[in-house]
N, C-alpha and C positions, 0 to 999 in steps of 0.2 A: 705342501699340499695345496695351499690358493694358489700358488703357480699353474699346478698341473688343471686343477680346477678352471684356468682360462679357456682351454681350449672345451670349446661346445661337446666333442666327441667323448670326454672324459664323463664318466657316472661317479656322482658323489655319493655314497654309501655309507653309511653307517648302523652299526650295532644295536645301537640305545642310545637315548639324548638323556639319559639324567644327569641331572647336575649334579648331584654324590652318591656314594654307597653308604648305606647302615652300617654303625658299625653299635656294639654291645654297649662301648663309653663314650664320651664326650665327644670323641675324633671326628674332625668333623676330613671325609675324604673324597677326594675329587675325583666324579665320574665321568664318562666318556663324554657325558655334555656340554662338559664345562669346558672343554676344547673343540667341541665340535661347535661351541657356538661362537667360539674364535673365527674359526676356518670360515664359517658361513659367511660372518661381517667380512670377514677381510675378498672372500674371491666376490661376494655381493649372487651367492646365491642356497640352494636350500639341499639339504640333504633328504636322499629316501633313507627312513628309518625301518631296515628288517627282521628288528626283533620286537618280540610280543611284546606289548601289546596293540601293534600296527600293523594295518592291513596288508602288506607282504607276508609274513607270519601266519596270520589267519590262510590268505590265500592259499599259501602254499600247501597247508595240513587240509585243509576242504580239499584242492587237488589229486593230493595222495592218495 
């Protein structure tokens, strides 16, 4: 993914930045941000976040 993330034309996207999911017990489980904030250090740039509660999200449903 930093690879592709080199090239300027590429959109870095993402879901959600959390760093884990809730779970009922102790588990502790690793969310989509906890790699997306891999990605980020390594290509040295920033992801748009499209899911609520970020303003893409909002955007989008005011739109509609």
């Amino acid at each position: 993914a930093a690879t592709y993330l080199n090239r300027p034309n590429v959109l870095f996207l993402a879901t959600n930045d959390d760093a884990s999911l809730p779970q009922s017990d102790e588990t502790v489980m690793p969310g989509a941000g906890s790699i997306l904030s891999s990605i980020a250090t390594a290509s040295c740039r920033s992801p748009t976040i499209l899911g609520k509660p970020h303003a893409p999200m909002f955007d989008a449903i005011r739109l509609a």
